[in-house]
matplotlib code that plots the C-alpha trace (Angstrom):
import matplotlib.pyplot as plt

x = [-15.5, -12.4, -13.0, -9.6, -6.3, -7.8, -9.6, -6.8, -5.9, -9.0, -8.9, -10.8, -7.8, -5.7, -3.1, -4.6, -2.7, 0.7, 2.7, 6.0, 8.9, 9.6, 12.1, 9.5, 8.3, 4.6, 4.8, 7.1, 4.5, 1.3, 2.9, 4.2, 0.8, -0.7, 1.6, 0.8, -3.0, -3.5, -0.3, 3.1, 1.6, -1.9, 0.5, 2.6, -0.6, -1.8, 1.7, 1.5, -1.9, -0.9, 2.2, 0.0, -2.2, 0.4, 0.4, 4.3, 7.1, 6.9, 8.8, 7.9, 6.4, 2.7, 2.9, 4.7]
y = [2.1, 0.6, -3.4, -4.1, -3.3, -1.9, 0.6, 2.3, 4.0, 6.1, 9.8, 9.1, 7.8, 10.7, 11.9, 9.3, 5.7, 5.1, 2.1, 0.4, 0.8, -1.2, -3.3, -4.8, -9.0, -7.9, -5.2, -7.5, -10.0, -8.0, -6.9, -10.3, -11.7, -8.5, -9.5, -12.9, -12.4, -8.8, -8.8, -6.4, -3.8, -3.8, -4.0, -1.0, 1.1, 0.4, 0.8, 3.9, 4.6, 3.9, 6.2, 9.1, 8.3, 8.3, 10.8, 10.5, 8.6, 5.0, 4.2, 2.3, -0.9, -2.0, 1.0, 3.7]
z = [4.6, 4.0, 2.4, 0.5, -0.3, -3.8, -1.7, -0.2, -3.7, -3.3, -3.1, -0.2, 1.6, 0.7, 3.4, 5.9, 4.8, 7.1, 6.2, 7.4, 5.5, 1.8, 3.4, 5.5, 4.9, 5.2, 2.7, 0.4, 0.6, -0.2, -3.3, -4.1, -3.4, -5.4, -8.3, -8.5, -8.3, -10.3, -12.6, -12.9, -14.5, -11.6, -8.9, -10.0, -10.5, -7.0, -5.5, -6.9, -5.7, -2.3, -2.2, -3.6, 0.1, 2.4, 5.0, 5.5, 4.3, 5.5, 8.9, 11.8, 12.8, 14.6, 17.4, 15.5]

ax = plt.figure().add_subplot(projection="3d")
ax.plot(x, y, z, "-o")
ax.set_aspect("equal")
plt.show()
C-alpha cells in the first residue's frame, strides 16, 4: 500500500512509478515542498529513489 511520497522509493515500486516531465509546476512543487520540509540532501536521495522506480522516462500529463 502506497501512504506517501516517501513510499514511492521502495523497491516495491520498482518499474511501476510514471511521472510527468521535470518541467512540470506539480513536480517543481513537491520537491520544493520536499526541500523545505526534509532538507537538500533528503530531497536529492528521494529524487533519486524515485528515478530508480520509474517505468519510463517522464512525459505526459493526467491521461498519458
Amino acid at each position: 500500500m502506497l501512504s506517501t511520497y516517501e513510499d514511492l522509493t521502495d523497491s516495491k515500486w520498482e518499474g511501476k512509478v510514471l511521472v510527468r516531465s521535470s518541467s512540470n509546476i506539480y513536480n517543481q512543487s513537491l520537491l520544493a515542498a520536499f526541500i523545505e520540509i526534509n532538507g537538500e540532501e533528503a530531497a536529492k536521495d528521494w529524487a533519486a529513489g524515485l528515478v530508480k522506480n520509474m517505468a519510463r522516462e517522464p512525459q505526459g500529463n493526467d491521461r498519458a
